[in-house]
DRENBAMAR-103035 format. One line per 10 residues: number of its first residue (from 0); their letters; for each residue x, y, z of C-alpha. Coordinates in steps of 0.02 Angstrom, whole numbers. Each point is the difference from the previous one (the first is absolute). Example, Ala and Ser with C-alpha at 12.3 -4.5 7.8 and 13.67 -1.06 7.14 Angstrom:
<sites>
0 = as = 615:-225:390 | 69:172:-33
</sites>
This chain:
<sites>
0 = xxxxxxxxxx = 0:0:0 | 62:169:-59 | 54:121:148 | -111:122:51 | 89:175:-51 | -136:156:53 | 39:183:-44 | -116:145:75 | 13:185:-73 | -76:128:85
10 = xxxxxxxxxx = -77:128:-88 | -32:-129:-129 | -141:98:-102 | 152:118:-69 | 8:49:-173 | 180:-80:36 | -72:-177:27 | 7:-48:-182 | 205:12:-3 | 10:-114:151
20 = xxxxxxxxxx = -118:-119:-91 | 94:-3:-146 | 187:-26:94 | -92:-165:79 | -38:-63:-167 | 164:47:-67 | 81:-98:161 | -91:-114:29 | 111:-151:-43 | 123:89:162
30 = xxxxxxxxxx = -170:36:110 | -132:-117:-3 | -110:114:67 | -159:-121:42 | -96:144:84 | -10:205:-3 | -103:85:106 | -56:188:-64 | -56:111:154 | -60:174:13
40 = xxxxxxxxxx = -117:107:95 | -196:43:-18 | 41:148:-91 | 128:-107:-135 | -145:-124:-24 | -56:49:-174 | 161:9:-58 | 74:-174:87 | -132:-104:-89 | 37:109:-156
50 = xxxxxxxxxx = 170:-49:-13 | -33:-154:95 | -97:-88:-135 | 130:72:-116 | 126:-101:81 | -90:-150:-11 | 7:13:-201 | 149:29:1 | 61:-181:96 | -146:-78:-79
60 = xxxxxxxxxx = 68:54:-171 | 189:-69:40 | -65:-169:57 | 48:18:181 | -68:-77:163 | -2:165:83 | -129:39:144 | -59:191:-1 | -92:39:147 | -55:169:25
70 = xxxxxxxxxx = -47:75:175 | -26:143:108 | 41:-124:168 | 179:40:17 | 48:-147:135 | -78:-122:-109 | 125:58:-142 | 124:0:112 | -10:-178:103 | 141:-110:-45
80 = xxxxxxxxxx = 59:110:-145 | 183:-32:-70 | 27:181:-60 | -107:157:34 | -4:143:-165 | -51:186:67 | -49:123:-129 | -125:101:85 | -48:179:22 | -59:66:148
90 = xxxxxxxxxx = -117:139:-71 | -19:-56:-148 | 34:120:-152 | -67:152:87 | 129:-12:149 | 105:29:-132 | -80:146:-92 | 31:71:155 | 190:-48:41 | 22:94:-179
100 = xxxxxxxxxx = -106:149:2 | 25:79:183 | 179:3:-7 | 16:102:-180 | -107:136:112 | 153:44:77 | 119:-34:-156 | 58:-175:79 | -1:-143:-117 | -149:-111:19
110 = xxxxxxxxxx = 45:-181:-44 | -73:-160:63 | 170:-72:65 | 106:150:28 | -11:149:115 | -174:38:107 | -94:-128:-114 | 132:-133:53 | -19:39:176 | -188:29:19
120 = xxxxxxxxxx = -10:-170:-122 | 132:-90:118 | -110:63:157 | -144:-72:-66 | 76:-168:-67 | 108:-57:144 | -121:-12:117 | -107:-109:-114 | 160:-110:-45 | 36:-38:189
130 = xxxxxxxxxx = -175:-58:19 | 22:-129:-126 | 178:-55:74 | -95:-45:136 | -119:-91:-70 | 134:-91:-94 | 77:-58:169 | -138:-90:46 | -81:-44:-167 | 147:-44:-109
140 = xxxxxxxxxx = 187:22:117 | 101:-87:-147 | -54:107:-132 | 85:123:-93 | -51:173:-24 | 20:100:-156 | -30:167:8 | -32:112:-138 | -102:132:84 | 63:176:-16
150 = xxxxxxxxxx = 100:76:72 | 88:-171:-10 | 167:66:101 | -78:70:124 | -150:-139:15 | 148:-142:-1 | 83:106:156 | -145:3:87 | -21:-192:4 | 198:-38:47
160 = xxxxxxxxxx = -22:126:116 | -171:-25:91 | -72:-150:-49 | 50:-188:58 | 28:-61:-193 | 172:-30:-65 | -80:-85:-158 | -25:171:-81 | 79:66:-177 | -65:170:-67
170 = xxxxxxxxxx = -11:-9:-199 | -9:152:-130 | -15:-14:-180 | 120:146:-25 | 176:-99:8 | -50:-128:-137 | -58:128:-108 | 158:108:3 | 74:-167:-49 | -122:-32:-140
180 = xxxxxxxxxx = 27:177:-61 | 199:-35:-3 | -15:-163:-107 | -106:90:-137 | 123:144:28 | 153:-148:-26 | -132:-56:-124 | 19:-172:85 | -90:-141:93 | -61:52:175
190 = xxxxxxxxxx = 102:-149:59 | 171:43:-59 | -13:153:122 | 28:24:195 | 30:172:86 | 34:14:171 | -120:93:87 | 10:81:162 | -92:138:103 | -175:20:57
200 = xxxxxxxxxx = -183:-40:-74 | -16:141:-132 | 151:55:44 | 114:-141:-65 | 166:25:-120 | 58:-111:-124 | 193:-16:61 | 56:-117:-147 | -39:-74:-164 | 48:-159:-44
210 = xxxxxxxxxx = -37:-64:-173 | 62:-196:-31 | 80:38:179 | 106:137:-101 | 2:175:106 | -116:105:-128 | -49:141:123 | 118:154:-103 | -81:-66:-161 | -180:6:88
220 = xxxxxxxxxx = 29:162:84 | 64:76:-157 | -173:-61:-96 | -88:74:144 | 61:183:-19 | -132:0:-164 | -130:118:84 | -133:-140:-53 | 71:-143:69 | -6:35:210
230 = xxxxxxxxxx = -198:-64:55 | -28:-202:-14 | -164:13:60 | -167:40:-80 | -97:99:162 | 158:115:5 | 48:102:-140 | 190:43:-2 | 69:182:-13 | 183:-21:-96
240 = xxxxxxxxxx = 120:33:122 | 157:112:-73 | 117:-134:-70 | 143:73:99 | -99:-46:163 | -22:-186:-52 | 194:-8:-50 | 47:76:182 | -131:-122:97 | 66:-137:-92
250 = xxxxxxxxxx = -158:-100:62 | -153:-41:-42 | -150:67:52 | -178:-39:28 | -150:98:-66 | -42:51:168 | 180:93:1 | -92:128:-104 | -100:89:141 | 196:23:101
260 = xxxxxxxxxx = 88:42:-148 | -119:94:-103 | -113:53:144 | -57:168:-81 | -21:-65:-163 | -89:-156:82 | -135:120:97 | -25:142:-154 | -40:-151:-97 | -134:-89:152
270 = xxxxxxxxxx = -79:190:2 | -8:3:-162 | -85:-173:-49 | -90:23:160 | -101:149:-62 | -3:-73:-189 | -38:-186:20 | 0:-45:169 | 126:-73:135 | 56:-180:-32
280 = xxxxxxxxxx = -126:-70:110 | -135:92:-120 | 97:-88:-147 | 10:-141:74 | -198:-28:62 | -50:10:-194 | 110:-128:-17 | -59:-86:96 | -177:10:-37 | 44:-35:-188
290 = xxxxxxxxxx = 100:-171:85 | -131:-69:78 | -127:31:-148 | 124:-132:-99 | 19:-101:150 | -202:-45:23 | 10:-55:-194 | -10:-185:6 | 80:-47:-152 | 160:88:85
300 = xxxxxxxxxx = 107:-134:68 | 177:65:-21 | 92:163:89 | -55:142:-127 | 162:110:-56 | -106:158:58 | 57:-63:188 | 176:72:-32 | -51:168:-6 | -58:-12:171
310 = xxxxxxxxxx = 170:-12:71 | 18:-177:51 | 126:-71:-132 | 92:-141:34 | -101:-4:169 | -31:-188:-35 | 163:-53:-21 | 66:83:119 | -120:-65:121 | -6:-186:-56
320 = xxxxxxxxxx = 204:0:-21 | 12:46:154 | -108:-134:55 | 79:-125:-75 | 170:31:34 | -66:-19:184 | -105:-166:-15 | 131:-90:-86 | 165:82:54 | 78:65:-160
330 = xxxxxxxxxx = 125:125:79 | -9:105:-143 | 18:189:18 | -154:114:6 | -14:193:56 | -121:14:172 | -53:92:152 | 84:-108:135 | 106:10:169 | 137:105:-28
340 = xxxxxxxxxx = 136:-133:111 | 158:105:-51 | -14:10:-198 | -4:181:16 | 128:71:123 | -100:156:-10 | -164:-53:53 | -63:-91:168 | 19:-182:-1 | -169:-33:60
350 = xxxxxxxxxx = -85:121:-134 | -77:-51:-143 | 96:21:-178 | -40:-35:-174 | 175:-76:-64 | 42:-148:-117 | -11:-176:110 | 2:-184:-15 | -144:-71:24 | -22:-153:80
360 = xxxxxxxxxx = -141:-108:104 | 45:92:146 | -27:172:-81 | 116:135:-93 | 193:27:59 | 41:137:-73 | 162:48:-76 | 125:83:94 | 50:175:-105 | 111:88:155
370 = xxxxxxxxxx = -63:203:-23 | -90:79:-116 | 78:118:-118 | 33:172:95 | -112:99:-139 | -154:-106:63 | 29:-60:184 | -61:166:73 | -168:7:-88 | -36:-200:45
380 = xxxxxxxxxx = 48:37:161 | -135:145:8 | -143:-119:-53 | 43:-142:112 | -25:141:157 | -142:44:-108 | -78:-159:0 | 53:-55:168 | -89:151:79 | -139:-49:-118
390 = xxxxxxxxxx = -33:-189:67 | 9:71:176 | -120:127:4 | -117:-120:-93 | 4:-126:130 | -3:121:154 | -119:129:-69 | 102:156:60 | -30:141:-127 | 165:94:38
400 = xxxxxxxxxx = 89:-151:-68 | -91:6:-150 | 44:203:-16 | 183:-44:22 | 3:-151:-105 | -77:115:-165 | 148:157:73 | 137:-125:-25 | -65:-19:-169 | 105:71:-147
410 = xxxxxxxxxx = -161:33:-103 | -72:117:157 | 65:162:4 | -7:38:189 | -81:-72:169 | -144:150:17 | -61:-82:-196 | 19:-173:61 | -128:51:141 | -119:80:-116
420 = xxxxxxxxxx = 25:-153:-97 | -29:-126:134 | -151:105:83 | -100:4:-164 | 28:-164:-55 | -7:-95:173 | -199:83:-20 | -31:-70:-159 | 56:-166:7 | -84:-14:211
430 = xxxxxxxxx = -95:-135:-63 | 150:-121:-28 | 115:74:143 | -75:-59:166 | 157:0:82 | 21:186:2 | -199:37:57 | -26:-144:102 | 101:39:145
</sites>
C-alpha cells in the first residue's frame, strides 16, 4: 500500500493555487502526493471552490490519483499533514489598497512588502501565522512548514523566533526568477545556471554567477548595465539604473532594490499610476476578477498563461522543488528564508536569511558566504533591525515599536512621519490588529 503523503495550503482559494497544482503534476514521480487539502476562510469560499474544482481538472486531466479536498476547517487540513503551504492574506486585497495608498499621502512609498505596507502587512500576518504553528504542534508536529506569505523575511523570523517549529522554510518566487531572467539573458537552459544568493527576503543580492560552474558574474553584470535588463519580475517594473552604478555594485540586484536605489523615481512613478490607473492592488483586483472568470470555465483544466501576469512565476517550482528536495533528500542548492547559523557574519545567527542552501530531509543548510560586500552590508543590516522590530511589535502589540520599526526604515523620511504613518494606518486596518486595541 502506497504511503500516505498529505499537503495542506492555507489560503488555498488563491489565484496562486493553480501554480502549486501544476508543480505537483510536474513532480509527481519525486512526490507522490496521495492527498492535498485546500483551506481558506468564509470570506475565500467562492473563490476556494472556484479554483478548487479547477484543480481537480487539472489532476483529472494528467491521470493522477490525487485527492483535492477543499475546506474552511483548518485542523482538519492540518491533522497528520506531511507539509503545510501558507499563501494567505490577512485582509484580503483591500488591506492592501490600503498599505499602498496611505503612505503616498505623505510621499512614502506604498508597497505591499516594503516600507509601512510591509510592516502594517507583517503586523497583521504574524499573528495569524503563530496561530497556525500552534495548531501544527498538536495537529501535525512532523510536518514541514512552507511559508510563502508576505512579508516572507520577516514572517519566517517571527516563527524561529516565537513559535515552537523548527520545521519552517520561508519561500519567494523572486530568487528563481532573477535566475530565469539570467539564462534567457546567457540565452541558455535554466539548469546550466547557479548564482549565489545572499541577503534578506526582497532584499537579496546575487553575489556570483556561475554558468557550467564557470564564474560568469563580470559578463552578467556587464549585460545588466543595459537600462532594460535590471527587473526579473512581472508585478515590478524596473527603472534602468545608470550603468556606472551596476559596474561599481558589482552585484546583482533584486527588483525590490528599485524602491532603495531609485526611491524618488520609484514614488513619482506610484503617484503617478496611482492617480492614472490605480495602485497595484487596484491592478491587481481586475486581475483578479478577470482570473477567476477563466478559472469557473469547466473546459479549463490546465494553468492559463494569463496567471503570470499576476506575479507568481515560477511560484510552482519553486514551491514543489523545494518540497522535494526535502522529502527525498537531494542536497541540491536552492535560495530561501532560513536560520541564519553563521553564513552571514554580518547578520544574527538566529535571524532568518534568504541565502543559497542545501537542502536536505532535515531542512536547508545554508551556504556559508563570510560578509557581505561592504557596498551592501549596511543597507541589509538596516532591514534586518527593520524587520526584527517588526515581528516584535506584532507579537506584543506595543505601538511605539511599530513607530520605531517604520523610523529605522530607509524608505521613511523621519520618526514624526512614521507616527503619522502608524496612527492612520493602525485605524484603518483595527479590524485585523487586535493586539494593539485589545489590551
Amino acid at each position: 500500500m502506497t504511503k500516505k503523503l498529505k499537503v495542506a495550503t492555507i489560503g488555498g482559494g488563491s489565484s496562486y493555487t493553480p501554480e502549486l497544482i501544476e508543480g505537483f503534476i510536474k513532480r509527481y514521480d519525486e512526490f507522490p502526493l496521495t492527498e492535498l487539502w485546500l483551506v481558506d476562510i468564509e470570506a475565500g469560499k467562492e473563490k476556494l471552490e472556484i479554483v478548487g474544482n479547477l484543480a481537480k481538472r487539472m489532476v483529472k486531466k494528467a491521470g493522477l490519483d490525487i485527492r483535492i479536498e477543499l475546506t474552511l476547517d483548518r485542523e482538519e487540513a492540518l491533522k497528520e499533514a506531511d507539509f503545510v503551504t501558507t499563501q494567505f492574506r490577512v485582509g484580503l486585497l483591500e488591506a492592501r489598497k490600503k498599505d499602498e495608498r496611505i503612505p503616498l499621502k505623505y510621499d512614502v512609498i506604498g508597497q505591499e512588502t516594503n516600507g509601512p505596507g510591509g510592516l502594517f502587512k507583517g503586523l497583521r500576518t504574524i499573528p495569524v501565522i503563530l496561530d497556525i504553528t500552534r495548531d501544527m504542534e498538536r495537529l501535525c508536529p512532523d510536518a514541514w512548514l512552507i511559508n510563502f506569505t508576505n512579508p516572507a523575511g520577516m514572517v519566517t523570523e517571527a516563527v524561529l523566533r516565537y513559535s515552537n517549529i523548527e520545521k519552517v522554510v520561508g519561500l519567494c518566487n523572486v530568487p528563481i526568477g532573477i535566475e530565469m531572467g539570467v539564462s534567457k539573458l546567457l540565452d541558455v537552459d535554466h539548469s546550466r545556471v547557479r548564482i549565489d544568493f545572499a541577503g534578506l527576503n526582497h532584499m537579496v543580492y546575487g553575489l556570483n554567477v556561475f554558468l557550467d560552474g564557470e564564474n560568469v558574474t563580470k559578463h552578467v553584470v556587464e549585460k545588466l548595465t543595459d537600462p532594460e535588463q535590471t527587473s526579473f519580475v512581472k508585478n515590478i517594473e524596473g527603472i534602468g539604473y545608470d550603468p556606472s552604478f551596476i559596474r561599481a555594485l558589482g552585484v546583482l540586484t533584486c527588483p525590490y532594490h528599485n524602491y532603495y536605489y531609485k526611491h524618488r523615481d520609484m514614488l513619482e512613478k506610484q503617484q503617478k499610476e496611482a492617480k492614472e490607473q490605480g495602485t497595484r492592488a487596484e491592478v491587481v483586483s481586475k486581475l483578479e476578477k478577470e482570473l477567476f472568470e477563466l478559472y469557473k470555465d469547466d473546459t479549463l483544466d490546465i494553468k492559463p498563461p494569463q496567471l503570470e501576469e499576476r506575479g507568481g512565476a515560477y511560484y510552482s517550482d519553486a514551491a514543489v522543488r523545494l518540497i522535494t528536495s526535502i522529502y527525498n533528500d537531494k542536497r541540491d542548492i536552492q535560495p530561501v528564508n532560513t536560520r541564519n547559523n553563521g553564513a552571514i557574519a554580518s547578520i544574527p545567527n538566529d535571524s532568518a536569511v534568504e541565502i543559497s542552501s542545501v537542502i536536505t530531509k532535515d531542512g536547508p543548510k545554508p551556504i556559508a558566504i563570510g560578509d557581505l560586500p561592504v557596498a551592501v552590508r549596511g543597507l541589509v543590516q538596516q532591514i534586518k533591525s527593520f524587520e526584527r522590530i517588526s515581528a516584535e511589535a506584532a507579537v506584543t502589540g506595543d505601538i511605539d515599536l511599530a513607530v520605531l520599526a517604520l523610523s529605522i526604515n530607509p524608505l521613511t523620511p523621519s520618526d514624526t512621519v512614521a507616527r503619522e504613518i502608524v496612527d492612520e494606518m493602525m485605524e484603518a486596518h483595527k479590524d485585523y490588529l487586535p493586539q494593539f486595541f485589545n489590551k
